[in-house]
Jmol script that loads the backbone (N, CA, C; Angstrom):
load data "model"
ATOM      1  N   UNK A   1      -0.355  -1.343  16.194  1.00  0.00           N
ATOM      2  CA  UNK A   1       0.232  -2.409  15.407  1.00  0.00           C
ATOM      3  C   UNK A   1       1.742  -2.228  15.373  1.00  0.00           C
ATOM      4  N   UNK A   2       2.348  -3.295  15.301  1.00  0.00           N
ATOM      5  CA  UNK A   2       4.147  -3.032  15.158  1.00  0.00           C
ATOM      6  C   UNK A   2       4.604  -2.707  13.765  1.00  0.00           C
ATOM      7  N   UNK A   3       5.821  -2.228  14.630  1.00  0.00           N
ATOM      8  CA  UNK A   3       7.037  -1.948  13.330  1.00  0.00           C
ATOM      9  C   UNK A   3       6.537  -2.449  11.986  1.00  0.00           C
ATOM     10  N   UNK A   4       6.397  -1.426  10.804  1.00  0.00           N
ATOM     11  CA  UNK A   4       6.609  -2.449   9.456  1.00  0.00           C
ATOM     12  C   UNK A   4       5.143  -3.421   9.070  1.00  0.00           C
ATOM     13  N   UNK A   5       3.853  -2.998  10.051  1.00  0.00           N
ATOM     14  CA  UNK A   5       2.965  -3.710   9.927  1.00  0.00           C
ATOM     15  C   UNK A   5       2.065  -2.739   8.455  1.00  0.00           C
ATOM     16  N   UNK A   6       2.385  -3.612   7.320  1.00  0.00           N
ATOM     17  CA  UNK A   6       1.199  -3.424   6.455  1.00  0.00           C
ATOM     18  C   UNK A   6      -0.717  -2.800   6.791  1.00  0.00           C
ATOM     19  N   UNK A   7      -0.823  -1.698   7.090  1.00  0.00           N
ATOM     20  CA  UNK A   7      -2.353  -1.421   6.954  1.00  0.00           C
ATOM     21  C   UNK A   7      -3.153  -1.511   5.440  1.00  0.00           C
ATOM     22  N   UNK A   8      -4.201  -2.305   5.324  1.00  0.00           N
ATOM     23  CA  UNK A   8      -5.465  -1.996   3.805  1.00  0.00           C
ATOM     24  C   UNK A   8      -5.101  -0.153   3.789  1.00  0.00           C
ATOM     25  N   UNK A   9      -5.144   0.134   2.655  1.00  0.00           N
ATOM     26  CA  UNK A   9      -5.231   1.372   2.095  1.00  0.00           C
ATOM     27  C   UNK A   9      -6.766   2.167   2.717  1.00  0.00           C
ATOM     28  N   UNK A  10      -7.659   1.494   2.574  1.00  0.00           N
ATOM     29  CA  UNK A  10      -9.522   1.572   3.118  1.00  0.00           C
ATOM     30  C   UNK A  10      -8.822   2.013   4.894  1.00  0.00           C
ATOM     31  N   UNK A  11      -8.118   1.239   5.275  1.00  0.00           N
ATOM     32  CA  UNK A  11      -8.061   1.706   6.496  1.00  0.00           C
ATOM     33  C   UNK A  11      -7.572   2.732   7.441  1.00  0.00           C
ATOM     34  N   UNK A  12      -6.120   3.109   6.315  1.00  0.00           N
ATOM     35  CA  UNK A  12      -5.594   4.368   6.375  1.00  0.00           C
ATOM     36  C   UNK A  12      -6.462   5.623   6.173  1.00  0.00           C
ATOM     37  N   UNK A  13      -7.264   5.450   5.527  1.00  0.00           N
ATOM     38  CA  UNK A  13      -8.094   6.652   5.094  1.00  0.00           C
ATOM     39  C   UNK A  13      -9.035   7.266   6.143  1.00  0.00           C
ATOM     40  N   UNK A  14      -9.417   5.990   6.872  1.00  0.00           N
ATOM     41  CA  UNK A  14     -10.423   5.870   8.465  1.00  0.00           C
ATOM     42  C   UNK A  14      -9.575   6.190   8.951  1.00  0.00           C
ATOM     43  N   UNK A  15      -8.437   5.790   9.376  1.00  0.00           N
ATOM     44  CA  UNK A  15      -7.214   6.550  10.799  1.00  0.00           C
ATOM     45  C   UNK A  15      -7.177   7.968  10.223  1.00  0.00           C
ATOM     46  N   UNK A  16      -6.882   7.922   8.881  1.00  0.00           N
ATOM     47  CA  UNK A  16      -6.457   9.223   8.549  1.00  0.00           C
ATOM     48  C   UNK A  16      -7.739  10.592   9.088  1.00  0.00           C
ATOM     49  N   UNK A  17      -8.799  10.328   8.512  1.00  0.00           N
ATOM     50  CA  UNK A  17     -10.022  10.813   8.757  1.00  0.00           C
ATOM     51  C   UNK A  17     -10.214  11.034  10.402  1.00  0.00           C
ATOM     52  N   UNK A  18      -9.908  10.141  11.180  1.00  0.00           N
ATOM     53  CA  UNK A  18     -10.017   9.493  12.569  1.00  0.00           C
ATOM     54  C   UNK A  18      -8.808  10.531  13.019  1.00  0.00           C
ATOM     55  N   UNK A  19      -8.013  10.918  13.148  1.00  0.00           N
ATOM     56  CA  UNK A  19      -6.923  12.409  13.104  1.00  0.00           C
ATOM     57  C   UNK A  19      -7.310  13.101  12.982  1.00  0.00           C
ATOM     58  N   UNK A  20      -7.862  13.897  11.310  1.00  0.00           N
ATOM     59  CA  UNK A  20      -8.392  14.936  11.525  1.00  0.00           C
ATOM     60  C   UNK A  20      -8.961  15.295  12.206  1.00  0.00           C
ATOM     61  N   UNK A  21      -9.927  14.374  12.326  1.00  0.00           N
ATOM     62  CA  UNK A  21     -10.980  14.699  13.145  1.00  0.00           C
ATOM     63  C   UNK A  21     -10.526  15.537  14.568  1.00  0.00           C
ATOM     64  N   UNK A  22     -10.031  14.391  15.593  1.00  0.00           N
ATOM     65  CA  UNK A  22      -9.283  14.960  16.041  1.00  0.00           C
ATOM     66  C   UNK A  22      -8.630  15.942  16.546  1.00  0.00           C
ATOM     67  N   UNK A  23      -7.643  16.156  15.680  1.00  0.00           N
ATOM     68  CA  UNK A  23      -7.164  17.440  15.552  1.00  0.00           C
ATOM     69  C   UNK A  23      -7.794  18.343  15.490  1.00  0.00           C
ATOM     70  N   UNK A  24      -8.754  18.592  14.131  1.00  0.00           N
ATOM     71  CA  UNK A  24      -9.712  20.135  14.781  1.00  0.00           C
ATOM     72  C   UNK A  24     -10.647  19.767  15.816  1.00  0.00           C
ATOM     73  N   UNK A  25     -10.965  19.325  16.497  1.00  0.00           N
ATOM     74  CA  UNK A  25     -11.272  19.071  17.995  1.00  0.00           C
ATOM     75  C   UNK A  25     -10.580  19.841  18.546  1.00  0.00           C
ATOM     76  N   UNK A  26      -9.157  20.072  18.211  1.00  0.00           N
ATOM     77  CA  UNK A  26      -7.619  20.750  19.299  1.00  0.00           C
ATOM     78  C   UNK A  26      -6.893  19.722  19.986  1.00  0.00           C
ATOM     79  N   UNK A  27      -6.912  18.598  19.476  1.00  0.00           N
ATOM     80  CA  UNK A  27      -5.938  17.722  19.951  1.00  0.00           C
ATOM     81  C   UNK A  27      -4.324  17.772  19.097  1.00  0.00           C
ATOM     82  N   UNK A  28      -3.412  17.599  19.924  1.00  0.00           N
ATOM     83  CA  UNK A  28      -2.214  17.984  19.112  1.00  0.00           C
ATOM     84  C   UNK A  28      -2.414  16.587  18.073  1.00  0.00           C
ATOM     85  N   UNK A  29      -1.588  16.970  16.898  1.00  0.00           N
ATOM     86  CA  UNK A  29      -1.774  15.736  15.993  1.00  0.00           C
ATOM     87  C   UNK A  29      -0.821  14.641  16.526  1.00  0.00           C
ATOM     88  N   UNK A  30       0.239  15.103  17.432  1.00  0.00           N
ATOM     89  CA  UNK A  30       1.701  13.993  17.857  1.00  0.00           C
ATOM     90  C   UNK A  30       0.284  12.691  18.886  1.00  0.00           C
ATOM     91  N   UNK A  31      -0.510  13.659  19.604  1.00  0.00           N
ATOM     92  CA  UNK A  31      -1.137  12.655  20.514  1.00  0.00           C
ATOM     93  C   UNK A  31      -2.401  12.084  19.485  1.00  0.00           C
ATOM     94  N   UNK A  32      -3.249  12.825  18.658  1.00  0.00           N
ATOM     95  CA  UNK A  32      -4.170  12.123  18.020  1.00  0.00           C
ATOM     96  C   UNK A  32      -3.328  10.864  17.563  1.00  0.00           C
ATOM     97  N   UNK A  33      -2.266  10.927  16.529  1.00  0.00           N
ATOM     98  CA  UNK A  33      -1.410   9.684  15.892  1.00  0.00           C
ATOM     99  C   UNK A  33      -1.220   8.902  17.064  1.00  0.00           C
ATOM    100  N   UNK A  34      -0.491   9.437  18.131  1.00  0.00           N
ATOM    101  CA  UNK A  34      -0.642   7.810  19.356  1.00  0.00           C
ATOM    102  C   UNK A  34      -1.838   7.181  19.510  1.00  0.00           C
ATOM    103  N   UNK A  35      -2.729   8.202  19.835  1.00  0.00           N
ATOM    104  CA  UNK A  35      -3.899   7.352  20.434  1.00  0.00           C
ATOM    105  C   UNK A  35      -4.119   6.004  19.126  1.00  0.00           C
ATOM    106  N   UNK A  36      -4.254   6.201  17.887  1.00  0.00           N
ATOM    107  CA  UNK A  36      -4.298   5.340  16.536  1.00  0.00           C
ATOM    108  C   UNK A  36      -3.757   4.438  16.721  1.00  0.00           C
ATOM    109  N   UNK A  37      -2.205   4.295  17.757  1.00  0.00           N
ATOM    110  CA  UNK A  37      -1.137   3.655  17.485  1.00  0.00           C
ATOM    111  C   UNK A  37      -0.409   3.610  16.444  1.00  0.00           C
ATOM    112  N   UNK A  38      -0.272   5.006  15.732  1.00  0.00           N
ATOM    113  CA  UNK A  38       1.109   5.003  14.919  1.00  0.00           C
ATOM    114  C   UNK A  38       1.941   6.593  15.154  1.00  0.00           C
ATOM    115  N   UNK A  39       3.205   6.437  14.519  1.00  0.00           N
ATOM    116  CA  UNK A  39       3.601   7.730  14.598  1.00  0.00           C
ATOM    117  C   UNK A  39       3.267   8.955  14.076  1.00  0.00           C
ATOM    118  N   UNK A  40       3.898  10.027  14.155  1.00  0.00           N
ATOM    119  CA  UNK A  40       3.356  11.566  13.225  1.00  0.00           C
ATOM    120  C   UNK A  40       3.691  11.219  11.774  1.00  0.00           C
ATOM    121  N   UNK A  41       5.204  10.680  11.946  1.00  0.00           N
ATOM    122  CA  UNK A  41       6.170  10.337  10.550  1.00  0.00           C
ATOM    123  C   UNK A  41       4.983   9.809   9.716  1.00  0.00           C
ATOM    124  N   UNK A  42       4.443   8.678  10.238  1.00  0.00           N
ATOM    125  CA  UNK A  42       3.543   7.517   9.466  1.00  0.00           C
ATOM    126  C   UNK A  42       2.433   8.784   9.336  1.00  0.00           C
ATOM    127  N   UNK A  43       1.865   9.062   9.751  1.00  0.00           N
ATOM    128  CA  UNK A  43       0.889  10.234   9.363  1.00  0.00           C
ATOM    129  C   UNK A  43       0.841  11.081   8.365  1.00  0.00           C
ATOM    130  N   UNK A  44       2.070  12.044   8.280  1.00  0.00           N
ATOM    131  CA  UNK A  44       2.370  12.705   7.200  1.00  0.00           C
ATOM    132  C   UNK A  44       2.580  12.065   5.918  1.00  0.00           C
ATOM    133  N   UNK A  45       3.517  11.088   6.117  1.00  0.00           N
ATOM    134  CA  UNK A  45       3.424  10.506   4.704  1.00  0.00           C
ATOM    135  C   UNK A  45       1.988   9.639   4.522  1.00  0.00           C
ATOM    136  N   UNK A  46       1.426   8.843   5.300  1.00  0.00           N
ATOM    137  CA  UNK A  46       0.345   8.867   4.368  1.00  0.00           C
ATOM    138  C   UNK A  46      -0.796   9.552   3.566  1.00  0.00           C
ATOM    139  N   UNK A  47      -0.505  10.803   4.463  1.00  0.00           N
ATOM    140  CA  UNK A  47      -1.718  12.175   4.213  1.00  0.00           C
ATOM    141  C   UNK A  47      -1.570  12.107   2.911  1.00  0.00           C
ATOM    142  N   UNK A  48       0.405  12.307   2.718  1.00  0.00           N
ATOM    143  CA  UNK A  48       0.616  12.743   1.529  1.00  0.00           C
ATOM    144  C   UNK A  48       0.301  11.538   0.090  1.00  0.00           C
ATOM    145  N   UNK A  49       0.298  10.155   0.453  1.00  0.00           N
ATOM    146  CA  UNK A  49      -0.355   9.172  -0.558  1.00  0.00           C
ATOM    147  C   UNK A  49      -1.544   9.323  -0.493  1.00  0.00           C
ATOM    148  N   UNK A  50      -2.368   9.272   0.841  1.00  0.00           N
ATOM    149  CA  UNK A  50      -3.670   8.880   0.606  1.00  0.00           C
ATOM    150  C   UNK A  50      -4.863   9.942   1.201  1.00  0.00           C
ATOM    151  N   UNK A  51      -4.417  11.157   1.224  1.00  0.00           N
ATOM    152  CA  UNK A  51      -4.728  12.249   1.655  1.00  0.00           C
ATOM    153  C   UNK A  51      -6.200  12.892   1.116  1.00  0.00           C
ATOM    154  N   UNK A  52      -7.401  12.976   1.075  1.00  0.00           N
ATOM    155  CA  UNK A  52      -8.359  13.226   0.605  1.00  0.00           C
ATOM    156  C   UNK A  52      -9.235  11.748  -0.977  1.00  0.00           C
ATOM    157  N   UNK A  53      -8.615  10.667  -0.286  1.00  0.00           N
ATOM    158  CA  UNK A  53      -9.106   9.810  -0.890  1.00  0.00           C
ATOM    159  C   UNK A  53     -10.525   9.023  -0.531  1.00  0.00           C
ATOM    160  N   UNK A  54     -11.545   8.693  -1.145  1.00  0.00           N
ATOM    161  CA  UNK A  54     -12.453   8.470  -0.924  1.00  0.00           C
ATOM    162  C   UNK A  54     -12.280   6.783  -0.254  1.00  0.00           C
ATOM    163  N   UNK A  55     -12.908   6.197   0.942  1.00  0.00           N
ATOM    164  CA  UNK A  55     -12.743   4.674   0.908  1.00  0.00           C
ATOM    165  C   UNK A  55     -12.617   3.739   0.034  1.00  0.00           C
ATOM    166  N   UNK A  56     -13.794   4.018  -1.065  1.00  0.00           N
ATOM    167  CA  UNK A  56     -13.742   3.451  -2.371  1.00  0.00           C
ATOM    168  C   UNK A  56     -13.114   3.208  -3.087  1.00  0.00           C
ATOM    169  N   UNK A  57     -12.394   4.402  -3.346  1.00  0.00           N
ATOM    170  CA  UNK A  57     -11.074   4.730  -4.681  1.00  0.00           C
ATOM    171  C   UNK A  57     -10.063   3.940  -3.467  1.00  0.00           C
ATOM    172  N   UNK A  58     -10.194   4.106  -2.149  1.00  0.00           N
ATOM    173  CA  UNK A  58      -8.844   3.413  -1.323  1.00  0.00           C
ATOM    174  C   UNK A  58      -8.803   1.872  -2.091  1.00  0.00           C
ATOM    175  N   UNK A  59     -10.249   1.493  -1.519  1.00  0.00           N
ATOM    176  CA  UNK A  59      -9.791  -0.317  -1.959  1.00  0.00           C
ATOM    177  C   UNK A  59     -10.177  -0.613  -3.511  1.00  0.00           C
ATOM    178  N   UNK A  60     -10.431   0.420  -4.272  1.00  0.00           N
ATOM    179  CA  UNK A  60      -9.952   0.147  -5.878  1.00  0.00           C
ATOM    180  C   UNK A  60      -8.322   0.222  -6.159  1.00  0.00           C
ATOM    181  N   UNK A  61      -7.329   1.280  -5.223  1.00  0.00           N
ATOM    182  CA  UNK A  61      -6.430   1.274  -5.163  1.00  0.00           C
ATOM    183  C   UNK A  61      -5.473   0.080  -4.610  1.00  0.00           C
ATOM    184  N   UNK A  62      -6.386  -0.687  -3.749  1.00  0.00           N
ATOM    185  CA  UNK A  62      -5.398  -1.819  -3.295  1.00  0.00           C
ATOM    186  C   UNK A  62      -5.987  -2.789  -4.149  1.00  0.00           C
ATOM    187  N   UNK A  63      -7.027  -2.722  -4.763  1.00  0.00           N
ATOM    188  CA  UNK A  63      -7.197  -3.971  -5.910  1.00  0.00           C
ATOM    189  C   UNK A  63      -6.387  -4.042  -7.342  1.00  0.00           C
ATOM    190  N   UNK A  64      -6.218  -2.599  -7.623  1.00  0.00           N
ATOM    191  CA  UNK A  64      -5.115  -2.425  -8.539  1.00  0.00           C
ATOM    192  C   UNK A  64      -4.010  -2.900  -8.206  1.00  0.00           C
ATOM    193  N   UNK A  65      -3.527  -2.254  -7.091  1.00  0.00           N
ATOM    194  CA  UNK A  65      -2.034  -3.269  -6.988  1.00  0.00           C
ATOM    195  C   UNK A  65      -2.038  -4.852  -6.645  1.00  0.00           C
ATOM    196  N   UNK A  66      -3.147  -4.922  -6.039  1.00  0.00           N
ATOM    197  CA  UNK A  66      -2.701  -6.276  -6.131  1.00  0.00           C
ATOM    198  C   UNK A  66      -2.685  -7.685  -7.638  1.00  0.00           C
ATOM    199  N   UNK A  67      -3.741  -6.473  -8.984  1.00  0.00           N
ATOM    200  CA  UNK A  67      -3.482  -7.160  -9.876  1.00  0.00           C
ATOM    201  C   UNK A  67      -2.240  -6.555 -10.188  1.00  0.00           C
ATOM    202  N   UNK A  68      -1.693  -5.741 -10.511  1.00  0.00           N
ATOM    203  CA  UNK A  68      -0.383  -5.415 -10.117  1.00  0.00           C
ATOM    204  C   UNK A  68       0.351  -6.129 -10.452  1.00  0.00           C
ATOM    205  N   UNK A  69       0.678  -6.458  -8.833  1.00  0.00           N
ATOM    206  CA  UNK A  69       1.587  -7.845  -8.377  1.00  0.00           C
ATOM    207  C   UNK A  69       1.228  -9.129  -9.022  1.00  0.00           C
ATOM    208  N   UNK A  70       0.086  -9.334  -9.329  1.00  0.00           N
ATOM    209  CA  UNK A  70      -0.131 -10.761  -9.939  1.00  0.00           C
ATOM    210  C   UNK A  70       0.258 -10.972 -11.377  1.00  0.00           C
ATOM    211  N   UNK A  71       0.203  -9.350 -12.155  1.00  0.00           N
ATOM    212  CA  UNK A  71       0.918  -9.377 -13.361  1.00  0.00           C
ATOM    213  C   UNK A  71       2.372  -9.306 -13.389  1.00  0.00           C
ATOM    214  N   UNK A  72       2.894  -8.539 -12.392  1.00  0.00           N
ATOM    215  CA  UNK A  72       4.358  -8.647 -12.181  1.00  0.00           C
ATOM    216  C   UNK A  72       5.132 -10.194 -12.131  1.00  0.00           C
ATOM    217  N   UNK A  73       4.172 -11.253 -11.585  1.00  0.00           N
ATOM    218  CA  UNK A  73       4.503 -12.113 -11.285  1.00  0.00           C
ATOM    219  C   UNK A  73       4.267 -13.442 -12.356  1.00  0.00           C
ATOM    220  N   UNK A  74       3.597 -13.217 -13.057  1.00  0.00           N
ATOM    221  CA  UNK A  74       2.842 -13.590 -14.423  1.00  0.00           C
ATOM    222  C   UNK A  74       4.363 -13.401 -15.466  1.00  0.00           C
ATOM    223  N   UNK A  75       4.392 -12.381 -15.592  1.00  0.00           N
ATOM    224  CA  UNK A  75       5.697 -11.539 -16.490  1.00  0.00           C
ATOM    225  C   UNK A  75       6.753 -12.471 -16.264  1.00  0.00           C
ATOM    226  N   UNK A  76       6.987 -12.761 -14.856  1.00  0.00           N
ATOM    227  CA  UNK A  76       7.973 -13.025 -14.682  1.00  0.00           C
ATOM    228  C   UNK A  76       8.707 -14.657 -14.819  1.00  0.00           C
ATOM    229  N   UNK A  77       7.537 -15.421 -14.629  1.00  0.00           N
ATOM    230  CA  UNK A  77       7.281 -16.626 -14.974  1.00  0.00           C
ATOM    231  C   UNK A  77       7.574 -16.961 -16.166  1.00  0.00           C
ATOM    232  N   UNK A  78       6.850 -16.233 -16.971  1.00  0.00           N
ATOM    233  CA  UNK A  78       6.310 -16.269 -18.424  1.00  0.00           C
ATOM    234  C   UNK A  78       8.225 -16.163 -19.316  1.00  0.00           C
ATOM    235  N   UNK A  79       8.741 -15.149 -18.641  1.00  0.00           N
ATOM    236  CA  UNK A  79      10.303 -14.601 -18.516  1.00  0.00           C
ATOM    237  C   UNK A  79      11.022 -15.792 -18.721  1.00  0.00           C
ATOM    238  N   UNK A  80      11.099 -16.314 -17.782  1.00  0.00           N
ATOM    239  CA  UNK A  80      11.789 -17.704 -17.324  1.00  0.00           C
ATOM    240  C   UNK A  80      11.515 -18.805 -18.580  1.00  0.00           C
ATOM    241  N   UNK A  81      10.159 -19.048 -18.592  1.00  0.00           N
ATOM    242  CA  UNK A  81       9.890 -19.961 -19.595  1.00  0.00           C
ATOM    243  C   UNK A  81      11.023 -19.959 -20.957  1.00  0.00           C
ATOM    244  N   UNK A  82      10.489 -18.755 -21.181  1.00  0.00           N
ATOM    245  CA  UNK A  82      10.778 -18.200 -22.402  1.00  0.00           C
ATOM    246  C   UNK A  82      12.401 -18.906 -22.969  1.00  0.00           C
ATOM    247  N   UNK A  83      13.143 -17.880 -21.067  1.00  0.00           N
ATOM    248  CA  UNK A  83      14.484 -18.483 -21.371  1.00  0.00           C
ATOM    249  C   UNK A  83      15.006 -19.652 -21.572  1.00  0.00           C
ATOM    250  N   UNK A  84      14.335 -20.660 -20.730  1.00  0.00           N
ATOM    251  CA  UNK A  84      14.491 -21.900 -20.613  1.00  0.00           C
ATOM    252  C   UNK A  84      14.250 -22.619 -21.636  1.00  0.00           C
ATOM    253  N   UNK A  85      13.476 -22.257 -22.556  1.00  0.00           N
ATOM    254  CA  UNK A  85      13.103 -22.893 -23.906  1.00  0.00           C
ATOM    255  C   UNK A  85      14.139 -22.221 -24.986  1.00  0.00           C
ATOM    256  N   UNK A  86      14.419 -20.762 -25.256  1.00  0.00           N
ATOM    257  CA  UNK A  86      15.240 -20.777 -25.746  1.00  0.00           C
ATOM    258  C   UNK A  86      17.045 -21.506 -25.552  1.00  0.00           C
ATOM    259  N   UNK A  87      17.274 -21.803 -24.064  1.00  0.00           N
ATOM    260  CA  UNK A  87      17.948 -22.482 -24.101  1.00  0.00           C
ATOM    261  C   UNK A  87      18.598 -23.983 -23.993  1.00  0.00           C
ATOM    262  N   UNK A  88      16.987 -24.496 -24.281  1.00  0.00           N
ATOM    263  CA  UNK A  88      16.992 -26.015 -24.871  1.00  0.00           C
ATOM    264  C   UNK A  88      16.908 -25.875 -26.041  1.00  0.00           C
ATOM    265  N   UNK A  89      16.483 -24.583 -27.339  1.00  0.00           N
ATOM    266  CA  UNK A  89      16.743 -24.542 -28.237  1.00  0.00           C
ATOM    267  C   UNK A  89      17.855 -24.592 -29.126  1.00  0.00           C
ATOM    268  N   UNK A  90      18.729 -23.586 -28.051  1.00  0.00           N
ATOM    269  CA  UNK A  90      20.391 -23.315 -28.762  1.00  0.00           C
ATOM    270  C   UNK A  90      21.305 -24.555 -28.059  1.00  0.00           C
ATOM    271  N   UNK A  91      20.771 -25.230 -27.321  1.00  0.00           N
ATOM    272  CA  UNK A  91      21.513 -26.704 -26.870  1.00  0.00           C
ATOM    273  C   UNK A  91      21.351 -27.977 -27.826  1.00  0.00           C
ATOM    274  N   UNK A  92      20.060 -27.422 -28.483  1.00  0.00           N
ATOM    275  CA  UNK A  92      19.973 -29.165 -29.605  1.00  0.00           C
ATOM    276  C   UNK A  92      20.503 -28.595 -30.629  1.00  0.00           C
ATOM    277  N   UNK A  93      20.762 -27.718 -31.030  1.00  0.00           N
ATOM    278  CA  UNK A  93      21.403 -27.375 -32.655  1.00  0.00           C
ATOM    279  C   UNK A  93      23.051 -27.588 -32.280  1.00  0.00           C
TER     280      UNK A  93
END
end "model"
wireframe off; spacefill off
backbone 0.3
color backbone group
């Protein structure tokens, strides 16, 4: 996948798993990560987020954020309103 391409969390955990594996086989980890199509860099750091995570807890983890984001975005709306009414308030007095 290219540059900057978003993977599901559930799926990292399969590549991730899909490496190890791998690797204790005796494959160097630089070539297990190619064969995946990603780098070592991308490897290590995800070990280090998603490193002994169960699939499950993966896509409870991407369901959390994505309510998350939907509350972030809720907030933010809600924000706006707020202002906008207070400042049709302090405009009619």
């Amino acid at each position: 996948m290219g540059r900057g391409k978003k993977y599901p969390s559930e799926q990292v955990v399969y590549l991730l798993r899909k490496i190890e594996t791998e690797v204790e086989n005796g494959k160097p980890t630089e070539q297990a990560c190619r064969d995946v199509g990603i780098v070592e860099l991308t490897y290590y750091r995800w070990r280090n987020e998603f490193g002994g995570l169960p699939v499950d807890q993966a896509k409870r983890l991407r369901a959390l954020e994505q309510e998350n984001a939907r509350l972030k975005r809720l907030v933010a709306e809600l924000s706006l309103d707020k202002s906008q009414l207070k400042n049709l308030l302090l405009g009619s007095l």
